[in-house]
GUZA-676998 format. One record per residue (C-alpha): residue number from 1; residue in one letter; y, z negated, x negated. Coordinates in steps of 0.1 Angstrom, whole numbers, plus 2048, in hexadecimal, padded with zeros to 3 digits. Layout:
<pts>
+-----+------+-----+-----+-----+
|  nr | rest |  yy |  zz |  xx |
+-----+------+-----+-----+-----+
| NUM |    A |   Y |   Z |   X |
...
+-----+------+-----+-----+-----+
</pts>
This chain:
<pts>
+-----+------+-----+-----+-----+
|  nr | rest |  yy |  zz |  xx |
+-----+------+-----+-----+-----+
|   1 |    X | 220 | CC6 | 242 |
|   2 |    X | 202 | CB0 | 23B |
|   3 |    X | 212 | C90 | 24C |
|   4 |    X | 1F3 | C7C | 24D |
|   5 |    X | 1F2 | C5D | 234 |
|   6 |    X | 1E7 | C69 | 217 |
|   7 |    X | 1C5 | C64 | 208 |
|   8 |    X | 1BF | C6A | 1E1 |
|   9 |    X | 19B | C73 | 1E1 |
|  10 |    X | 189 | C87 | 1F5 |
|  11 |    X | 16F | C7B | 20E |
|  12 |    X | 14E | C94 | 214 |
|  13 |    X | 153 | CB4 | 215 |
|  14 |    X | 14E | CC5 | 237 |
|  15 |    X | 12D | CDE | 233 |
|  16 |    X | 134 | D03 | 232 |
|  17 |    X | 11E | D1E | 230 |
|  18 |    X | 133 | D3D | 225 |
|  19 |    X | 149 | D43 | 208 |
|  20 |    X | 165 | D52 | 21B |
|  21 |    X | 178 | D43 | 238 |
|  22 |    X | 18D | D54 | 250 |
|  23 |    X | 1AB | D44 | 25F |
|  24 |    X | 194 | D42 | 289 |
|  25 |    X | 178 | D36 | 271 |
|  26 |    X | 189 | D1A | 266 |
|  27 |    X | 198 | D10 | 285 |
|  28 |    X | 17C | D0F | 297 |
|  29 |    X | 16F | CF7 | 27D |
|  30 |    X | 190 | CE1 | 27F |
|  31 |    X | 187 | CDD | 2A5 |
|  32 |    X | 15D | CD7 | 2A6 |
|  33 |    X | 164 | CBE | 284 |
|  34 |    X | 185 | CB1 | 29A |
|  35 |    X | 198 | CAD | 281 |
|  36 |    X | 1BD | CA9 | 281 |
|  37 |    X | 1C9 | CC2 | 268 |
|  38 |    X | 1C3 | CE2 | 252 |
|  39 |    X | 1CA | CE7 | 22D |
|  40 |    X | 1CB | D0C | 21B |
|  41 |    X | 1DF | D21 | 204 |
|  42 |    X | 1E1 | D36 | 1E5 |
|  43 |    X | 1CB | D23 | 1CB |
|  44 |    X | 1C1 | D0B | 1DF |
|  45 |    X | 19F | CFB | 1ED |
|  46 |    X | 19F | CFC | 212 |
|  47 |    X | 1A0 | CDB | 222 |
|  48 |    X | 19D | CC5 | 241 |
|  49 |    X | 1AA | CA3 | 24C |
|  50 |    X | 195 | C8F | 261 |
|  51 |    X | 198 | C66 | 26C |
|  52 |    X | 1B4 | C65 | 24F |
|  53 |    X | 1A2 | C79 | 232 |
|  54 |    X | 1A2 | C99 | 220 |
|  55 |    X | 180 | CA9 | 224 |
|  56 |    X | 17C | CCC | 20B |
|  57 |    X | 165 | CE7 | 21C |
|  58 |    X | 14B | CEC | 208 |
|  59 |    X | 13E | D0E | 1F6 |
|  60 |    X | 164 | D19 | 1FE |
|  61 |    X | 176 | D21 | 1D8 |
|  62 |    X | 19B | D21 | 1DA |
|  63 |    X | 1A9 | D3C | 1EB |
|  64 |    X | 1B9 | D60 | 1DF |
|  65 |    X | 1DE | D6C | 1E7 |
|  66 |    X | 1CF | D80 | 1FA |
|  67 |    X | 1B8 | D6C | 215 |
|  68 |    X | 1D1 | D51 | 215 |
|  69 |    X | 1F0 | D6D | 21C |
|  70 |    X | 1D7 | D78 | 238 |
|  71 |    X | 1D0 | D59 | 247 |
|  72 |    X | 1F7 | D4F | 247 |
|  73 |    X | 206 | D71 | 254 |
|  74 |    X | 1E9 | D6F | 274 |
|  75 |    X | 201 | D50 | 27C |
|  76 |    X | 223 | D5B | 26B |
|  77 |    X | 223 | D7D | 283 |
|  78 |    X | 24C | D86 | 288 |
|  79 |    X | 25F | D96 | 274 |
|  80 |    X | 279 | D7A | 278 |
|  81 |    X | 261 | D60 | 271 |
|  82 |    X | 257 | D75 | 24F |
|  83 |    X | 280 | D77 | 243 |
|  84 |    X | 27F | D52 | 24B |
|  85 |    X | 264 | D48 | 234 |
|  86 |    X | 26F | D5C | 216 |
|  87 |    X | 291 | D53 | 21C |
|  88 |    X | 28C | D2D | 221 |
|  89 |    X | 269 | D2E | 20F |
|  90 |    X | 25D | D15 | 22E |
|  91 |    X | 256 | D17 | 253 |
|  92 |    X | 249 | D04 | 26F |
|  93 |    X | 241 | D13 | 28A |
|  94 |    X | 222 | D0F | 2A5 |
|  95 |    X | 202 | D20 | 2A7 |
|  96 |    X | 1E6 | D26 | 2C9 |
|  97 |    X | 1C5 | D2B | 2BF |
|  98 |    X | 1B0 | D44 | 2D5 |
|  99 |    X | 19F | D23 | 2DF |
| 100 |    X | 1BF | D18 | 2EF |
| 101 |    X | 1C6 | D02 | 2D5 |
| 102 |    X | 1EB | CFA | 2C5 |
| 103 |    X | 1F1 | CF5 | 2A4 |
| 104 |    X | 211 | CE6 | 291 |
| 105 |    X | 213 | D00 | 274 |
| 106 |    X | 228 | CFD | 254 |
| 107 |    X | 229 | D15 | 23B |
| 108 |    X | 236 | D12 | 216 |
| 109 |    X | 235 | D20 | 1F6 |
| 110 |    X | 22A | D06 | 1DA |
| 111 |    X | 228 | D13 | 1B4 |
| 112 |    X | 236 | D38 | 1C5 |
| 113 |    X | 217 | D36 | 1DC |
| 114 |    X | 210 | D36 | 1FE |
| 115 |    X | 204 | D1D | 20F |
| 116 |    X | 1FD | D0D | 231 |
| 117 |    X | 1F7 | CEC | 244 |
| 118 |    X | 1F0 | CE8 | 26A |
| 119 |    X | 1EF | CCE | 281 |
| 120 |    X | 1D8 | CD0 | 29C |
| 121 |    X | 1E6 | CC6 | 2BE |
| 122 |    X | 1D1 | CB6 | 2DA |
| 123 |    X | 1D2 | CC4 | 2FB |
| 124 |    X | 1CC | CA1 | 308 |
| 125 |    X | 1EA | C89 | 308 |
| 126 |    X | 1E0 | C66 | 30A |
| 127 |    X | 1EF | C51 | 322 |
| 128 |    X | 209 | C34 | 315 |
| 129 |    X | 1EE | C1E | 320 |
| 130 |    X | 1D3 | C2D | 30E |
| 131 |    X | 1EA | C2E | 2ED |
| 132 |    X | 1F1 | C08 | 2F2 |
| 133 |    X | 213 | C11 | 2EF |
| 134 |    X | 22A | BF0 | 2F7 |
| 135 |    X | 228 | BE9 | 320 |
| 136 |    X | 250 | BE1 | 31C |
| 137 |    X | 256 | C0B | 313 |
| 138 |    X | 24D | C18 | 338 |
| 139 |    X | 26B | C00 | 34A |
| 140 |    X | 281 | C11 | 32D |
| 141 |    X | 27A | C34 | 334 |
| 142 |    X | 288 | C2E | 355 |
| 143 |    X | 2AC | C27 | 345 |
| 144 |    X | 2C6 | C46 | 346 |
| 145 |    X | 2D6 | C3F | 329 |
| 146 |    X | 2D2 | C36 | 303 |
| 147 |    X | 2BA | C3D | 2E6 |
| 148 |    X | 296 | C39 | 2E3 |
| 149 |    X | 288 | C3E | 2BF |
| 150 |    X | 269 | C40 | 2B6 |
| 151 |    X | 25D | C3A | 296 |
| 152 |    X | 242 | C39 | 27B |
| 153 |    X | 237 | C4C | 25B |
| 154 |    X | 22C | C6F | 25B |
| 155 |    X | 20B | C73 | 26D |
| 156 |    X | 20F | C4F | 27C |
| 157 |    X | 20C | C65 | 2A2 |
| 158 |    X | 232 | C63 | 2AB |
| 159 |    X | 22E | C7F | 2BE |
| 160 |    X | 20F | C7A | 2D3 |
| 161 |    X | 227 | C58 | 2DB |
| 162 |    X | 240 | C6D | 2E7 |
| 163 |    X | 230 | C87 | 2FA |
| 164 |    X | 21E | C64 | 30C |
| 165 |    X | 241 | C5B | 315 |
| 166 |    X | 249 | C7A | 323 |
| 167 |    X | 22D | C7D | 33A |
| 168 |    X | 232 | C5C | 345 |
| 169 |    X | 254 | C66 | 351 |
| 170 |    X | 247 | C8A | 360 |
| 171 |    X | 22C | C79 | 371 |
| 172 |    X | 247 | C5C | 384 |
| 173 |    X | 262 | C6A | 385 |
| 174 |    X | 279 | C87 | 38B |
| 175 |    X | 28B | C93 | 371 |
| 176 |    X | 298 | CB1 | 35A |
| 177 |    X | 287 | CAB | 339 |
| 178 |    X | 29C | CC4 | 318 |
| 179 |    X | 286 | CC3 | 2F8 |
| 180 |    X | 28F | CD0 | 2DA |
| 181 |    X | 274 | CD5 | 2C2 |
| 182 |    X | 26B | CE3 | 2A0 |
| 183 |    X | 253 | CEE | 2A9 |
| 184 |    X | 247 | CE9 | 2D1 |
| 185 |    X | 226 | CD3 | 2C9 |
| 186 |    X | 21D | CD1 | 2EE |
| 187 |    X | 221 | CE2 | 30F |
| 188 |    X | 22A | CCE | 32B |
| 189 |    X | 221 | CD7 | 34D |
| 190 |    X | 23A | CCE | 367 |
| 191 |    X | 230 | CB1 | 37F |
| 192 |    X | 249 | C9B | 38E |
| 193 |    X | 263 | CA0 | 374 |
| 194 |    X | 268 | CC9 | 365 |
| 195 |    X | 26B | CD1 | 340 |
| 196 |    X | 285 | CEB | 32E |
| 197 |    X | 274 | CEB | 308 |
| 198 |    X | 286 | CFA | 2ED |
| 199 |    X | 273 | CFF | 2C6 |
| 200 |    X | 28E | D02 | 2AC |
| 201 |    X | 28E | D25 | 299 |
| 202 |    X | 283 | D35 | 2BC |
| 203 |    X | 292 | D2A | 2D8 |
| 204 |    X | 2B1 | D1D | 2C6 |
| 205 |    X | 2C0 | D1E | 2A1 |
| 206 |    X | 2C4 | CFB | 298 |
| 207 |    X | 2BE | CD7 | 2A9 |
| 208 |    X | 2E4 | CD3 | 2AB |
| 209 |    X | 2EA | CF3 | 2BE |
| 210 |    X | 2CF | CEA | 2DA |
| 211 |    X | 2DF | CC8 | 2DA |
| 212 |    X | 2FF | CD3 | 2E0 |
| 213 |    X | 2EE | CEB | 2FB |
| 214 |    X | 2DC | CD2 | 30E |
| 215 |    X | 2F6 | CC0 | 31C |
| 216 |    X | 2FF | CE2 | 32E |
| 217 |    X | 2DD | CE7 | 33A |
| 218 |    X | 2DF | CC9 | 355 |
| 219 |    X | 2C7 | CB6 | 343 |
| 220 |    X | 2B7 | C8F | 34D |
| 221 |    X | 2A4 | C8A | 32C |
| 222 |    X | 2A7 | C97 | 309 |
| 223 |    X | 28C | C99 | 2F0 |
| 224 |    X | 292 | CA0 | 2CE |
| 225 |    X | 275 | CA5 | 2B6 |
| 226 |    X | 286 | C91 | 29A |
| 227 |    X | 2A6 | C83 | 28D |
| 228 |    X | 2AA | C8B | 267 |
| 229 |    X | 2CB | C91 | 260 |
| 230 |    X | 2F0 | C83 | 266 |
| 231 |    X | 2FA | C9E | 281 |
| 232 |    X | 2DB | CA1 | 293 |
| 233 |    X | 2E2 | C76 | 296 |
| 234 |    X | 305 | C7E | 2A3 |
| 235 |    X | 300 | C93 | 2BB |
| 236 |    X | 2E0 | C7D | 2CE |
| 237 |    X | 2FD | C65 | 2CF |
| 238 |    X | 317 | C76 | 2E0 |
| 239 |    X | 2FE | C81 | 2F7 |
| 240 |    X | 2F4 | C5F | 2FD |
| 241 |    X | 313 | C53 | 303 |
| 242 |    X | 319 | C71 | 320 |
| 243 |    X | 2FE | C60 | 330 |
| 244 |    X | 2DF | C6B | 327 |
| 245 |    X | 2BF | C5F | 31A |
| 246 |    X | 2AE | C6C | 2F9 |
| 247 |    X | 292 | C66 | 2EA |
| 248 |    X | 28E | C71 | 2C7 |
| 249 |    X | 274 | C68 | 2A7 |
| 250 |    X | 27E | C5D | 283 |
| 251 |    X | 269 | C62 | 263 |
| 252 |    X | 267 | C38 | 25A |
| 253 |    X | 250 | C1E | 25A |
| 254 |    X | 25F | C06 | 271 |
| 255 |    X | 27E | BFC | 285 |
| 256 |    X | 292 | BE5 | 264 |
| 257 |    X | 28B | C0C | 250 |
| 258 |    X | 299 | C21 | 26C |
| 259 |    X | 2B8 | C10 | 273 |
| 260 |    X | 2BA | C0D | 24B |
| 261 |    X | 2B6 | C31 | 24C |
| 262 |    X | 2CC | C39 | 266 |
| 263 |    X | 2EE | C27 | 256 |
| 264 |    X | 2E2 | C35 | 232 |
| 265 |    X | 2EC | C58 | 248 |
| 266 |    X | 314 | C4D | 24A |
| 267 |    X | 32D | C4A | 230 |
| 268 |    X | 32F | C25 | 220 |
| 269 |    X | 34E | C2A | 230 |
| 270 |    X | 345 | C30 | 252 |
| 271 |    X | 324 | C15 | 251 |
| 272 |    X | 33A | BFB | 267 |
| 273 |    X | 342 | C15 | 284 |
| 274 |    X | 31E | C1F | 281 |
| 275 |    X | 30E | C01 | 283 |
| 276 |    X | 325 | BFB | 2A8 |
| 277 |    X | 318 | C1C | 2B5 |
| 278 |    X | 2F2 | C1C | 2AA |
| 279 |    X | 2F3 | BF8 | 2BB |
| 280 |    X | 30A | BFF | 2DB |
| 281 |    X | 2F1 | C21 | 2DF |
| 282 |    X | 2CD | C17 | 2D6 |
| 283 |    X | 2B4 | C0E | 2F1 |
| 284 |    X | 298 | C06 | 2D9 |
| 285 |    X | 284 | C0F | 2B5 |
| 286 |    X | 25E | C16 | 2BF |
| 287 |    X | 24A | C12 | 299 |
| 288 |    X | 228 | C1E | 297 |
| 289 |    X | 20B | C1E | 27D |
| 290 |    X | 1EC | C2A | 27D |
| 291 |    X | 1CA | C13 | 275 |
| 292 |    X | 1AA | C1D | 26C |
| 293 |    X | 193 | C0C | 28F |
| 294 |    X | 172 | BF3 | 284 |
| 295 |    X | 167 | BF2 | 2AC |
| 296 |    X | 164 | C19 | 2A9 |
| 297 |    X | 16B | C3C | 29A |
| 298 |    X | 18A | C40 | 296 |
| 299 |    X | 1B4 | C34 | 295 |
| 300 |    X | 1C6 | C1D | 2A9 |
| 301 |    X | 1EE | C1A | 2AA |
| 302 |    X | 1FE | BFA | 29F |
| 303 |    X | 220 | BF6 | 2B3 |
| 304 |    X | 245 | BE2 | 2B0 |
| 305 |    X | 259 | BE8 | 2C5 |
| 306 |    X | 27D | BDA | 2BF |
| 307 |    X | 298 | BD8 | 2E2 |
| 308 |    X | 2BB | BDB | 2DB |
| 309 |    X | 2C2 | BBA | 2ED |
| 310 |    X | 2E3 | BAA | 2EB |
| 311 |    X | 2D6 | B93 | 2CB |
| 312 |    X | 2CB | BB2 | 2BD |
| 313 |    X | 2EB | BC9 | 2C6 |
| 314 |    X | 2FA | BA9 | 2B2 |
| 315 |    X | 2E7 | BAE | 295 |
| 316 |    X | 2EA | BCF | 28E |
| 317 |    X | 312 | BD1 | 295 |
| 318 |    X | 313 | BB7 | 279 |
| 319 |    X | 2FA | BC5 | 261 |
| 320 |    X | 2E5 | BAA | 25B |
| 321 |    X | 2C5 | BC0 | 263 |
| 322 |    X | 2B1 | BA6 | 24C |
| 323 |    X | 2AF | B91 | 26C |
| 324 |    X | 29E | BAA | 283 |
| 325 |    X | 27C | B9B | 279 |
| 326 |    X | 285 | B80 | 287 |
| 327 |    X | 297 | B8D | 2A5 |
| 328 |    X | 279 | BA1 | 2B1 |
| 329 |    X | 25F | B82 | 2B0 |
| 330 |    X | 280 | B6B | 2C4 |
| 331 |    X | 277 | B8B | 2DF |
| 332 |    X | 258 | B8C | 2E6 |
| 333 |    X | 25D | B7D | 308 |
| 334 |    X | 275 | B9F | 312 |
| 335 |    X | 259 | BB5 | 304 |
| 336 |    X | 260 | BB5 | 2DE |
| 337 |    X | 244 | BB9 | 2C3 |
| 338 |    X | 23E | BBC | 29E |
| 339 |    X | 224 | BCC | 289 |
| 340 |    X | 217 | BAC | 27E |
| 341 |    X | 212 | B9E | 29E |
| 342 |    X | 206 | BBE | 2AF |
| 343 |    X | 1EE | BC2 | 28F |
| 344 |    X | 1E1 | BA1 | 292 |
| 345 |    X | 1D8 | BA1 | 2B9 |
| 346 |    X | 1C8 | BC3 | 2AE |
| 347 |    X | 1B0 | BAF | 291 |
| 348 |    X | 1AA | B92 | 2AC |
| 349 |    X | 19C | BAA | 2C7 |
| 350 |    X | 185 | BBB | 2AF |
| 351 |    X | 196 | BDA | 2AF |
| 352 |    X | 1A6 | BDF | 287 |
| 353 |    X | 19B | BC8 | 26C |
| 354 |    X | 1A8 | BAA | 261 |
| 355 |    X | 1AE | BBE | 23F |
| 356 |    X | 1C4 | BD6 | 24E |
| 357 |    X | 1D8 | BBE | 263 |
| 358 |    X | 1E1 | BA9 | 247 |
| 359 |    X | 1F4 | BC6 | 236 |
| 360 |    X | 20F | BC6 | 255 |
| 361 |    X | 218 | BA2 | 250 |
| 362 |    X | 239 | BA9 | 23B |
| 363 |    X | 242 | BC3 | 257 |
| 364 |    X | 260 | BC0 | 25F |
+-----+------+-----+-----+-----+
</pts>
């Protein structure tokens, strides 16, 4: 589940001073290095990822069945969770530290193997502000109705966007906020607005089922952790169109892949119907990627954010999604931004290099 960009050679290695690690050991270095994910299995060298990079441990050799089977199964506890990964030989499912901690945890076999990575969750949640998430999203989370996607490539911070979003609306406004999860990365606390979350495999057996089970449970909001499939797509539309207003991620780089990605889900048949009801149903395509910061340790998020205005809608009913470049920069008075330009305000303020910018200018 490593969903950070992947680096091909390893940065150096974190200092260790015993041979053997234990599962609390290793945690608690994931949290003083603060970094973002843990690597281990069968056969494996136990690693870290921290700004970005892969870090080994050091004085750690790879690890026996054994230790790695006893690290997994301290996290892999019920007997249902157990049938599940033999069965479907991968699981995700969420882990607390004794810290307090949470962890996104997938386990998989590789070469008949066991292995694990986790994702550690911050118990902060920026703000929308502090993300520099588009100024034009907060007036949108105060419509009723349509679809919000947020996208961006795995590790781009998708769901730290989302969970943003939802605060902003617990924190304003009153409403019943359904999320369906796999797994539940965050705990909200009710404010303003109260939360019903649901983690898929515990709470409920598939996405589809708690979608179809939401609309029964009085809801204001729907969140679902991500849209991946044909009938998990279907259904977020019929619920928007009862009136409702989702918000949901998708696996792509930017808005031109994800509606791409979305019609590539329908029959070539069905591409002209679809291409009327992703454009009469969408309320926008946040796309996000991740840049390494020259003002200061760490990432900074490079935004677009496309509107489905009526020149847009337009578009999209006809196809011709070659000419949403275009569209977006025509928008910028309504709110509208592209990588490029969002990368390149970025460079001019000091914050990412000109280097990095540059590489967003065919963004479309």
């Amino acid at each position: 589940m490593a969903d950070e960009n992947t680096q091909t050679q390893p940065q150096e290695a974190v200092p260790a001073a015993q041979t053997k690690v234990s599962l609390d050991q290793l945690v608690n270095l994931c949290i003083e290095q603060e970094a973002s994910d843990i690597h281990f299995g069968e056969g494996s060298r136990v690693a870290l990822r921290k700004e970005g990079k892969i870090v080994f441990i050091e004085n750690i050799a790879p690890l026996l069945k054994a230790d790695a089977e006893a690290m997994i199964f301290s996290i892999v506890q019920t007997d249902d969770e157990k049938q599940r990964l033999e069965r479907v030989r991968e699981l995700d499912l969420s882990y607390t530290h004794s810290s307090g901690v949470n962890f996104r945890v997938n386990v998989f076999y590789q070469r008949n193997m066991l292995s694990a990575s986790m994702r550690m969750i911050s118990k902060h949640i920026p703000t929308m502000d502090e993300l520099g998430i588009p100024s034009e999203m907060k007036k949108l989370l105060t419509l009723r109705e349509g679809l919000i996607l947020v996208a961006g490539s795995a590790g781009s911070g998708k769901s730290t966007s989302i969970q943003a979003m939802l605060e902003n609306v617990n924190a304003n406004s009153v409403e019943h906020i359904v999320t369906i999860e796999n797994p539940i990365e965050h705990v909200f606390e009710d404010n303003q607005s109260f939360f019903t979350q649901r983690e898929v495999g515990k709470d409920t057996l598939t996405v589809t089922n708690a979608l179809s089970s939401a609309l029964r449970e009085d809801p204001n909001i729907i969140m679902v952790s991500e849209i991946n499939d044909l009938e998990t797509l279907e259904h977020v539309f019929t619920i928007v169109e009862t009136g409702h207003l989702v918000i949901a991620s998708m696996s792509t780089k930017n808005a031109r892949q994800t509606l791409d990605r979305m019609l590539s889900m329908y029959p070539q048949d069905q591409r002209e119907q679809a291409q009327d009801r992703i454009a009469d149903n969408m309320i926008c395509v946040l796309a996000q990627d991740l840049v390494d910061r020259v003002d200061q340790a760490g990432r900074v998020a490079i935004y677009e954010l496309l509107l489905f205005d009526p020149s847009v809608q337009s578009i999209v009913k006809r196809g011709n999604l070659n000419q949403l470049h275009t569209a977006v920069q025509s928008g910028a008075g309504e709110g509208m931004i592209s990588m490029d330009t969002y990368a390149y305000q970025m460079a001019e303020q000091g914050i990412i290099s000109q280097e990095d910018a540059s590489r967003f200018s065919a963004s479309e």
